[in-house]
C-alpha positions as CSV (number, residue, x, y, z in Angstrom):
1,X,88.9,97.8,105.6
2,X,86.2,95.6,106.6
3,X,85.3,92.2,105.5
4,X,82.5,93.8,103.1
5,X,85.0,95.7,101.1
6,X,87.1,92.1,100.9
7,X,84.4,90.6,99.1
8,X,83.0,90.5,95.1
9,X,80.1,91.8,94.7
10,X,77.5,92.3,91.2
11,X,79.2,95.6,89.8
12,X,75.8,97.4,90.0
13,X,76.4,96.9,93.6
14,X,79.4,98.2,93.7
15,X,78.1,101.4,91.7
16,X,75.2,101.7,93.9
17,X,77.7,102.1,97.1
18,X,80.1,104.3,95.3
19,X,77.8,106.4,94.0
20,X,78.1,105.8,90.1
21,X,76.4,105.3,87.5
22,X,76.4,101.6,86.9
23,X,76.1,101.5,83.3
24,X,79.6,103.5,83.3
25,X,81.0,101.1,85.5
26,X,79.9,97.8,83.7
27,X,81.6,99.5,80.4
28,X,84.7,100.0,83.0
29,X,84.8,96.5,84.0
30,X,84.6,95.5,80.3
31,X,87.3,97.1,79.2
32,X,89.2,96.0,82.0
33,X,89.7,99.5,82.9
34,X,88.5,98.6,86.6
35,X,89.7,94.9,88.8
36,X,87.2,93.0,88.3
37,X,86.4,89.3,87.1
38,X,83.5,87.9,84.9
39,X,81.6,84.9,86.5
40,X,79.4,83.3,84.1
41,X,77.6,86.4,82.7
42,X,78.0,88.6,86.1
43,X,80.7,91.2,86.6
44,X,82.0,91.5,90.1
45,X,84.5,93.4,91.8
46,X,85.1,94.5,95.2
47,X,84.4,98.0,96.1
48,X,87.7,98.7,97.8
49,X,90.1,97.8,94.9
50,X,88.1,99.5,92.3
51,X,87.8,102.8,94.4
52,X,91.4,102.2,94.7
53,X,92.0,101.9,90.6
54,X,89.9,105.1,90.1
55,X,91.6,107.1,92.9
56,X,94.8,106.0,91.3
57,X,93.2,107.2,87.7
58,X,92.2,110.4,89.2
59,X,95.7,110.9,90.1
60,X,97.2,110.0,87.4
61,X,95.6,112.5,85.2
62,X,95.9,115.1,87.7
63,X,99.7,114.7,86.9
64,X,99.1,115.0,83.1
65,X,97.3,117.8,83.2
66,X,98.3,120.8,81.2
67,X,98.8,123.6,83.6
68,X,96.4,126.0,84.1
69,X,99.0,128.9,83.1
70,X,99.8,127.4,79.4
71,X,100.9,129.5,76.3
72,X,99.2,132.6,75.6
């Protein structure tokens, strides 16, 4: 990781380089559903760690899953 990703930054920033829609991930990072801290009225994050906390998410329900073969 570079010193960018080791760094808070607005979260529509973070959206913007992830590819997100930043309203979605503002309503993350208000739920705390994302690391992130508030500062004053701005939400920021660093784009590692919360790429980290959704790949971990999208893991995580991968795992729940109902199989594809369920009951008939």
């Amino acid at each position: 990781m570079g010193a960018i990703d080791d760094t808070y930054i607005p979260i529509r920033e973070v959206a913007k380089r992830l590819r997100l829609p930043a309203r979605w991930l503002l309503d993350e990072a208000r739920a705390r559903r994302i690391p992130c801290l508030r500062a004053s009225r701005r939400w920021l994050a660093k784009p590692a760690d919360v790429e980290a906390a959704l790949d971990a998410r999208a893991k995580e329900n991968a795992t729940n899953a109902p199989s594809a073969g369920g009951a008939a």
